[in-house]
VMD Tcl script that draws the C-alpha trace (Angstrom):
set ca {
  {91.91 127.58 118.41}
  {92.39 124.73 120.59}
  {90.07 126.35 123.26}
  {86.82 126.40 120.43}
  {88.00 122.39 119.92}
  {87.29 120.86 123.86}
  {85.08 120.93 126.48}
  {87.71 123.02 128.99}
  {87.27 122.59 133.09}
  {87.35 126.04 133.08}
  {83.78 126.44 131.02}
  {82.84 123.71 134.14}
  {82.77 121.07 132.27}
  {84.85 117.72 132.99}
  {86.18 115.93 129.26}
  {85.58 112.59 129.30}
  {88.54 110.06 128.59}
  {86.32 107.89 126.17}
  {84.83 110.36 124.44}
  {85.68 112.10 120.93}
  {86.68 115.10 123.46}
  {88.93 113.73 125.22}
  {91.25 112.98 122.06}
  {90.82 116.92 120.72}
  {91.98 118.11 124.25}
  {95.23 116.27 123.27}
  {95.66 118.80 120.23}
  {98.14 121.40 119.73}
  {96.91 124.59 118.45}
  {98.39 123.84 114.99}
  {96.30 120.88 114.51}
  {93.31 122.28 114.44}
  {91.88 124.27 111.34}
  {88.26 125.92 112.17}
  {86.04 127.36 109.26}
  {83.10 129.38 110.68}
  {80.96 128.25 107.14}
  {77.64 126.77 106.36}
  {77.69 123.16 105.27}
  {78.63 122.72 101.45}
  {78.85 118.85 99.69}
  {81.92 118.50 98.11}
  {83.39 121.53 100.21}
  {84.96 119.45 102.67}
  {86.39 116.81 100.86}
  {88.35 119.76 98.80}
  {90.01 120.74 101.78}
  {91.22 117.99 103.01}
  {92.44 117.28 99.47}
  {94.03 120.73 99.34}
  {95.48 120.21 102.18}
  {96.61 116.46 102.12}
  {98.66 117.74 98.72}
  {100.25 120.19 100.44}
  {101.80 117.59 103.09}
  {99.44 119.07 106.04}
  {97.20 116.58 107.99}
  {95.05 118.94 110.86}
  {92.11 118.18 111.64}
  {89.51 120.37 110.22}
  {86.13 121.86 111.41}
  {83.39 123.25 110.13}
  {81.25 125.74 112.06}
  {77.46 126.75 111.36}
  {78.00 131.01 112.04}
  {74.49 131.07 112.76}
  {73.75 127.92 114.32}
  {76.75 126.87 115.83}
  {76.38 123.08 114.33}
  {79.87 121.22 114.04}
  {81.76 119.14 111.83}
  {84.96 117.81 112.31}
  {86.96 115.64 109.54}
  {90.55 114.45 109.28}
  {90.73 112.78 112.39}
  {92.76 109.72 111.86}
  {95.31 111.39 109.03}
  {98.49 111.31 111.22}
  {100.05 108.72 113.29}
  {101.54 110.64 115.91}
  {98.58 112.27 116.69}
  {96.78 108.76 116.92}
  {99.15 107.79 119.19}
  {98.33 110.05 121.76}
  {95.31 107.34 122.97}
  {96.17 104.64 122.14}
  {97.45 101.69 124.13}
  {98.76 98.30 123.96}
  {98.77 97.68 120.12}
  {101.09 95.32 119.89}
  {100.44 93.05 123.16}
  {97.08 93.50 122.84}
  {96.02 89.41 123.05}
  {98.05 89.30 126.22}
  {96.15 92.24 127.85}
  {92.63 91.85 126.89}
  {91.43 89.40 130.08}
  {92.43 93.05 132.04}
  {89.94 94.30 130.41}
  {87.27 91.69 129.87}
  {84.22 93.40 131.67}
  {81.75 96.62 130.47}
  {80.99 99.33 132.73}
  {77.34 99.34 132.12}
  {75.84 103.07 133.05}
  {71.99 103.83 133.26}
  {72.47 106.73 131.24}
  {75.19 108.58 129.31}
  {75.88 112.24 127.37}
  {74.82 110.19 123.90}
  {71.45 109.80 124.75}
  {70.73 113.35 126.24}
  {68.59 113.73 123.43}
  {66.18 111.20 121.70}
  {64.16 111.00 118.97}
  {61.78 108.38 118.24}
  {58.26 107.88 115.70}
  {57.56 111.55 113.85}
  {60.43 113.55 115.30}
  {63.00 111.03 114.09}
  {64.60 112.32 110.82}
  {68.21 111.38 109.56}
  {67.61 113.63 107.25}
  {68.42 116.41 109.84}
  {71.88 115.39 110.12}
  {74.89 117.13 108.95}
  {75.54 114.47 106.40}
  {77.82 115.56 103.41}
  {77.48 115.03 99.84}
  {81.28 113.94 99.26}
  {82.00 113.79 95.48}
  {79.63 114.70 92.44}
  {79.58 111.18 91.54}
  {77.89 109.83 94.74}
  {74.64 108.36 94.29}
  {73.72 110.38 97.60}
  {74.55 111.74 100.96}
  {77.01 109.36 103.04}
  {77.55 108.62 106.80}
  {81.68 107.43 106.12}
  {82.08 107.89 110.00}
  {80.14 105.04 111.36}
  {80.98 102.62 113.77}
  {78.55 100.01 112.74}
  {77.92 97.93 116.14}
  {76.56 94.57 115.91}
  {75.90 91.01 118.10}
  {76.35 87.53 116.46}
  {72.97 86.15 116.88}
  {74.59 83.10 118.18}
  {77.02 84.17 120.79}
  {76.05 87.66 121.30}
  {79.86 88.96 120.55}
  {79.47 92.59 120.01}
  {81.05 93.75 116.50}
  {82.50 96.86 115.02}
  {83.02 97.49 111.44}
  {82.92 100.09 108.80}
  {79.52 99.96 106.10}
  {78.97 103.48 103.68}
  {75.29 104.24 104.43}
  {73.57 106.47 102.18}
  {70.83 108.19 102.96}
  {67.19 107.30 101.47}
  {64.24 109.08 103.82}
  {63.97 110.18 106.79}
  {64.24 106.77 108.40}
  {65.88 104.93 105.79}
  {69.13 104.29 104.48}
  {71.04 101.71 101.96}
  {74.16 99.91 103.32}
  {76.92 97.93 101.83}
  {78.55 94.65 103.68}
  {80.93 94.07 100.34}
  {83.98 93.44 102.61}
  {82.29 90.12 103.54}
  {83.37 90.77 107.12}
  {81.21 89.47 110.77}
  {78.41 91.49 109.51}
  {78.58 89.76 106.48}
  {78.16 86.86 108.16}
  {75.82 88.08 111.14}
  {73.77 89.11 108.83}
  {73.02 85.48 107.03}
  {72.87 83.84 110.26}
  {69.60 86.61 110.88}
  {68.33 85.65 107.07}
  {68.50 81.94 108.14}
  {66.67 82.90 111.74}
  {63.91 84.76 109.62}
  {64.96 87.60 111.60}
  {65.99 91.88 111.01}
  {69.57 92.46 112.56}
  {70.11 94.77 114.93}
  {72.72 97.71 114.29}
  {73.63 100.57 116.13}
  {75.76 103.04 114.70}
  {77.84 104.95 116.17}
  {79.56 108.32 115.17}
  {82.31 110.61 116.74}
  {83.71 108.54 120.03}
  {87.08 107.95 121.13}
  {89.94 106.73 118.50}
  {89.97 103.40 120.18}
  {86.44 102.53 119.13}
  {87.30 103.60 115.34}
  {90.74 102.02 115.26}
  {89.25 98.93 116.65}
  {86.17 98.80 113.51}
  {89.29 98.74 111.26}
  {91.48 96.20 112.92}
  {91.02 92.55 112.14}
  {90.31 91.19 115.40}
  {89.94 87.37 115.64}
  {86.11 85.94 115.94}
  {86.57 84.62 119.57}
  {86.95 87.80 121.18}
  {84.23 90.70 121.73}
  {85.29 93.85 120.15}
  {84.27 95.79 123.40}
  {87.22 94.19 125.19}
  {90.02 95.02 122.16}
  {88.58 98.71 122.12}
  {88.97 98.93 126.19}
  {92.59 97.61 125.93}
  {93.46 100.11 123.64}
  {91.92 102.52 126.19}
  {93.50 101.22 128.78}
  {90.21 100.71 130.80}
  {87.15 99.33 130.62}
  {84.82 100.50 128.26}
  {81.51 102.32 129.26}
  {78.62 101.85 127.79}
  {74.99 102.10 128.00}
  {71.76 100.23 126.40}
  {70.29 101.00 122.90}
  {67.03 103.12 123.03}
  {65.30 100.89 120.79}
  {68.74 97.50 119.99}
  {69.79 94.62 122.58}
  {72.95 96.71 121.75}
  {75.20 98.40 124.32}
  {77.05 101.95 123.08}
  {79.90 103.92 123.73}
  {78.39 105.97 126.54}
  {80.23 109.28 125.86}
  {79.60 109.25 121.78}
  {78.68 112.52 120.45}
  {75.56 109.87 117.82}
  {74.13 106.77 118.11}
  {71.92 105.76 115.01}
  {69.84 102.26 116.14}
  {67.86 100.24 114.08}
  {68.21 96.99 111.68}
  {69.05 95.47 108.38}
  {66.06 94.06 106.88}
  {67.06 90.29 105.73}
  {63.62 90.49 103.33}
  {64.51 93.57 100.91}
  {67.07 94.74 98.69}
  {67.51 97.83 97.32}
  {69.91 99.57 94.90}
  {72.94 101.12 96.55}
  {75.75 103.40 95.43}
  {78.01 104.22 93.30}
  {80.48 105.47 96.31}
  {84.01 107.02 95.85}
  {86.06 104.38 97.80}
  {89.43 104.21 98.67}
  {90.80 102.68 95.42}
  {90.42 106.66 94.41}
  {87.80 104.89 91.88}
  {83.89 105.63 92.31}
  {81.75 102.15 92.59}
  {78.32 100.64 92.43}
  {79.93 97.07 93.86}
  {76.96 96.71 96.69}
  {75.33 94.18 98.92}
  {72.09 96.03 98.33}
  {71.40 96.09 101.79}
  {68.52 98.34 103.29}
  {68.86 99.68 106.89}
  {65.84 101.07 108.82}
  {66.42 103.33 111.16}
  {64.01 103.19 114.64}
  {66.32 105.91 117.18}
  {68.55 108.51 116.91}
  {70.40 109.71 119.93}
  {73.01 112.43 121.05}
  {74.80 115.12 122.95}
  {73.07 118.49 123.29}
  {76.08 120.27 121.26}
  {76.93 117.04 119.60}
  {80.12 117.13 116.78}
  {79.12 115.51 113.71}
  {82.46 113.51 112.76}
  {83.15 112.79 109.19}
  {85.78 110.72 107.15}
  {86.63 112.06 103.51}
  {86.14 108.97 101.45}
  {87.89 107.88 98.26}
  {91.85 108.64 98.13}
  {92.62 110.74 100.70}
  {94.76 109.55 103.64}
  {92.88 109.40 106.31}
  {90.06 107.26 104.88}
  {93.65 104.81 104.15}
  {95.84 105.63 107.71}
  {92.62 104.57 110.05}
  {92.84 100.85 109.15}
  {96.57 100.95 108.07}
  {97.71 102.42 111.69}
  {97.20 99.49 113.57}
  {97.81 96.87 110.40}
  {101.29 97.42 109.59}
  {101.98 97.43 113.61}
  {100.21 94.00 114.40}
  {101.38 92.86 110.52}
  {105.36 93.57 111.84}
  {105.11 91.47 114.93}
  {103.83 88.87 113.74}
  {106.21 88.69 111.10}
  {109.25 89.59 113.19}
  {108.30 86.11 115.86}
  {108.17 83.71 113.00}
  {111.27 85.35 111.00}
  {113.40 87.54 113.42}
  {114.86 89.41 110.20}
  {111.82 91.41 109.58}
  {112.90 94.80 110.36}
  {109.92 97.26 109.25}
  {107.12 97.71 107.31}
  {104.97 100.30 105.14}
  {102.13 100.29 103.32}
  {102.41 103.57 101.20}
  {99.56 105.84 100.65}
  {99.72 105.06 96.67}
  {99.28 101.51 96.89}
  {95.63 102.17 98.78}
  {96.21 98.60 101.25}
  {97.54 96.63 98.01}
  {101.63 97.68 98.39}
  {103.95 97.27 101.49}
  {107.32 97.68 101.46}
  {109.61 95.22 103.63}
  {112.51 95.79 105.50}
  {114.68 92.81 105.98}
  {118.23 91.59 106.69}
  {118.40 88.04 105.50}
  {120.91 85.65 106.95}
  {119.98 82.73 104.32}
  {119.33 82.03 100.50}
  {115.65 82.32 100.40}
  {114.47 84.08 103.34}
  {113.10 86.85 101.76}
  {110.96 85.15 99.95}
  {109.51 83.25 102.93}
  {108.45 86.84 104.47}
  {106.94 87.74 101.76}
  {104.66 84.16 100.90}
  {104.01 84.97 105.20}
  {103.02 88.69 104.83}
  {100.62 87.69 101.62}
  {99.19 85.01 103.63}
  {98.40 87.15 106.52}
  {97.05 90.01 104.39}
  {94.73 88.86 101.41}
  {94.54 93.16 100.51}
  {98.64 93.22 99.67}
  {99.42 92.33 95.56}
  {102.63 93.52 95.39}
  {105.80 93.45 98.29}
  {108.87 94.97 97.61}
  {111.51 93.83 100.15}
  {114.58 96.30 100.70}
  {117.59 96.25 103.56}
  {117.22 97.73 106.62}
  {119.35 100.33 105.81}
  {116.78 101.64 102.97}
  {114.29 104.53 104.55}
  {110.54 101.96 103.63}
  {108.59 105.72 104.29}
  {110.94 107.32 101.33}
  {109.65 105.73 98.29}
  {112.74 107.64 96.54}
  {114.66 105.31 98.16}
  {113.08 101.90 97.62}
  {112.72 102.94 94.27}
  {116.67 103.27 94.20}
  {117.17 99.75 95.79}
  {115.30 98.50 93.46}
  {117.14 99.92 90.45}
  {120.46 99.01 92.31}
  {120.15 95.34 94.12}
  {117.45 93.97 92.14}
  {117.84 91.57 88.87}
  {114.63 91.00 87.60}
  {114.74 87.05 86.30}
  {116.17 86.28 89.23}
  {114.36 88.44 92.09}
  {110.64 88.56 91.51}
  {108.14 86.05 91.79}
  {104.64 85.94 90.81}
  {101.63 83.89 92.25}
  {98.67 84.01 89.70}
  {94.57 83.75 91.02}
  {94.70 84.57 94.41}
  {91.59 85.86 96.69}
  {91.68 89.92 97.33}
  {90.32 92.47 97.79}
  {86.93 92.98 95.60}
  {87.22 96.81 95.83}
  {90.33 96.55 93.35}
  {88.87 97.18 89.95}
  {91.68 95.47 88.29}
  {91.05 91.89 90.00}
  {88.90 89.38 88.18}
  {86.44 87.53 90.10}
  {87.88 88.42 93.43}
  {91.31 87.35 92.53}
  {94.59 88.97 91.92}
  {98.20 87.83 90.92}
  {101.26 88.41 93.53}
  {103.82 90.00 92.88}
  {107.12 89.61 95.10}
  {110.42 91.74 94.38}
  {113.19 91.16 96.67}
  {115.56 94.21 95.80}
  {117.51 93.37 99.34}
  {121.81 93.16 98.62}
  {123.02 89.70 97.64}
  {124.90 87.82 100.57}
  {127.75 88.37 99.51}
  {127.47 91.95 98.46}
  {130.13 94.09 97.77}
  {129.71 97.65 96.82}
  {129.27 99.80 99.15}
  {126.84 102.60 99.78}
  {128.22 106.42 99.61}
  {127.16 108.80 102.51}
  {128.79 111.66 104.38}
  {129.31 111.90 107.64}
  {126.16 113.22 109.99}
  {128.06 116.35 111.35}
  {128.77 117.68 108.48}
  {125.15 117.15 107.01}
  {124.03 118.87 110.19}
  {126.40 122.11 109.75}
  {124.88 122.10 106.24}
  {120.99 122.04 107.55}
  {122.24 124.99 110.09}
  {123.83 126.99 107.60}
  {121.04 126.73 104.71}
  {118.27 127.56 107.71}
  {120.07 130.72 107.90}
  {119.83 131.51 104.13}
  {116.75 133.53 103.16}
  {117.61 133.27 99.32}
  {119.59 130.72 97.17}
  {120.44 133.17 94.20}
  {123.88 133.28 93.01}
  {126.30 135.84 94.82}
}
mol new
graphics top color blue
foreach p $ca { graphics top sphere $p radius 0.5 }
foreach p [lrange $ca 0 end-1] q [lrange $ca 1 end] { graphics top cylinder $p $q radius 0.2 }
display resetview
């Protein structure tokens, strides 16, 4: 299977290391699920479903059997396979000036084909239809690539987009983000901003559009030190914008700053379908791409990837920061189920109320998190089994939870009232001067067990 996935050396072709390509040539074969189907809404999302309940996390693809068109989905669902390209997460501030400069190309696989006036259609796209209760057909993939109109910073970040006409498509900026703001500095210039979007490229640029990156830096530069190089890139057909140069879609054009239009409702990641919408109306004016270009999608509402791609790099940069101001930090999770409003500590206080300071710090650095549960080191923060327990077990409830009422969040949680949410600490770490102690058998043994149940077929009585 792995050979249908990448662009091998032996079919003459070189894979490029910034490319979408470059990442599935790092695939083993069983990571990779290919469907030879026609496209189907909802069809895809079931899969990934399916298969996200059954624990399994490939990456799947769908294959046209008579045209050959493909779709790949699941891309960002599991952390070691993330891992194998990216770079410098953690020290990423002290590497950037390596990586400070573009390399600008006159031309690049993205724009081997271009369509402009009649033959541009976004229509023609193999855009799904996602759940029954989407207004439309959504691009979920997009790397949404702007400038500030004052700087000229280049921007990533993640908008839905559904499709209108064949040149014409609504688009949300409800996370109040850059574009947010980009996009009032154009309304007070009297002036469309530019977008170019940007679909199936290398992880770097996607975990980059998900990462909080702060204002005085151009995104370019974090995506390239992820990467480990210098980004290449090449001008917009039709945008002052500069593109990945080895993307498998660019989509350019501009958010009018004159019309509104109605948007939505959109499953989101709450696992709740919403009309919550900027309104926003996007005009498409060029669409470019690869010859054999791979459509890349991202299964929207609940499912793990659509959670893992901004959560991969969050809990890493959200650990070290914690870890320089209070050394006792030890981990940190942000479980599927609490959909980037839970995280789960891991801490081994030296002092009366330093658990409580990590928490108050990790709510001030993420404005998404309403609830923290802090546990001991020695409590597994990916076995929920387990916090659960050290909850029941460490924690007294008048004396180890604290609540914080009206406090900004996220406006995708359909709980919060007028963007604001109560937090909610629990510290269910041991008491300093805890005394019981926890049961547990020695790890030989529990290894002679594993090797001795491998070798039983059936567990009936005998």
């Amino acid at each position: 299977m792995k050979e249908d996935l990448r662009n091998t050396k032996e079919k003459g072709h070189k894979v490029e290391e910034q490319s979408l390509r470059f990442f599935l040539d790092k695939l083993e074969d069983n990571e990779h699920l290919l469907f030879n189907i026609q496209r189907e809404d909802y069809l895809l999302s079931a899969i990934v479903y399916e298969l996200e309940s059954k624990g399994k996390f490939p990456i799947v693809e769908f294959r046209h059997p008579s045209t050959g068109e493909r779709t790949i989905a699941n891309v960002f669902a599991n952390r070691d396979t993330i891992k194998k390209c990216i770079f410098n997460i953690v020290d990423t501030e002290e590497k950037i000036e390596e990586f400070n400069q573009l390399d600008v190309e006159d031309d690049g696989p993205v724009q081997e084909l271009i369509f402009k006036g009649e033959d541009l259609n976004i229509l023609d796209l193999p855009i799904y239809k996602h759940f029954p209760g989407d207004a439309g057909r959504y691009i979920t993939s997009g790397i949404v690539i702007a400038k500030d109109p004052d700087t000229g910073r280049h921007n990533f970040s993640f908008h839905r987009m559904q499709l209108k006409d064949r040149n014409k498509m609504g688009i949300s900026l409800h996370s109040r983000g850059d574009l947010w703001r980009y996009y009032n500095r154009s309304k007070e210039l009297n002036k469309n901003l530019e977008i170019a979007v940007v679909i199936g490229t290398h992880p770097a640029y996607y975990i980059t559009g998900a990462t909080k990156i702060p204002q005085n830096y151009d995104d370019y530069s974090w995506a390239s030190t992820y990467m480990n190089q210098n980004a290449k890139v090449v001008k917009g057909k039709t945008v002052d914008i500069y593109v990945p140069a080895q993307a498998e879609y660019v989509i350019e054009g501009y958010i009018s700053v004159d019309e509104l239009e109605d948007e939505g409702p959109f499953a989101e990641y709450t696992g709740y379908g919403t009309d919550h919408s900027t309104r926003n109306v996007f005009y498409v004016t060029c669409i470019t791409k690869r010859e054999d270009a791979i459509y890349q999608d991202l299964v929207p509402g609940f499912a793990w990837e659509h959670l893992l791609l901004s959560q991969f790099t969050k809990e890493i940069i959200l650990l070290d920061k914690l870890k320089k101001e209070i050394p006792e930090v030890m981990g940190l999770s942000m479980p599927k189920n609490g959909c980037h409003f839970h995280a789960y500590m891991a801490i081994d206080p030296k002092a009366e109320g330093q658990v409580k300071q990590a928490m108050m710090l990790l709510f001030g650095l993420d404005p998404y998190l309403k609830l923290i549960i802090a546990v001991n080191s020695d409590i597994d923060i990916y076995d929920e089994e387990e916090v659960i327990w050290s909850m029941a077990t460490r924690m007294q409830a008048d004396r180890d939870v604290f609540i914080v009422p009206k406090v900004i969040c996220n406006s995708l949680d359909p709980s919060s009232i007028n963007g604001m949410s109560a937090k909610m600490g629990i510290d269910a770490t041991k008491a300093l001067d805890w005394k019981a102690t926890k049961i547990r058998l020695p790890e030989d043994l529990l290894e002679e067990a594993r090797k001795m149940l491998d070798g039983e077929k059936n567990f009936g009585i005998h």
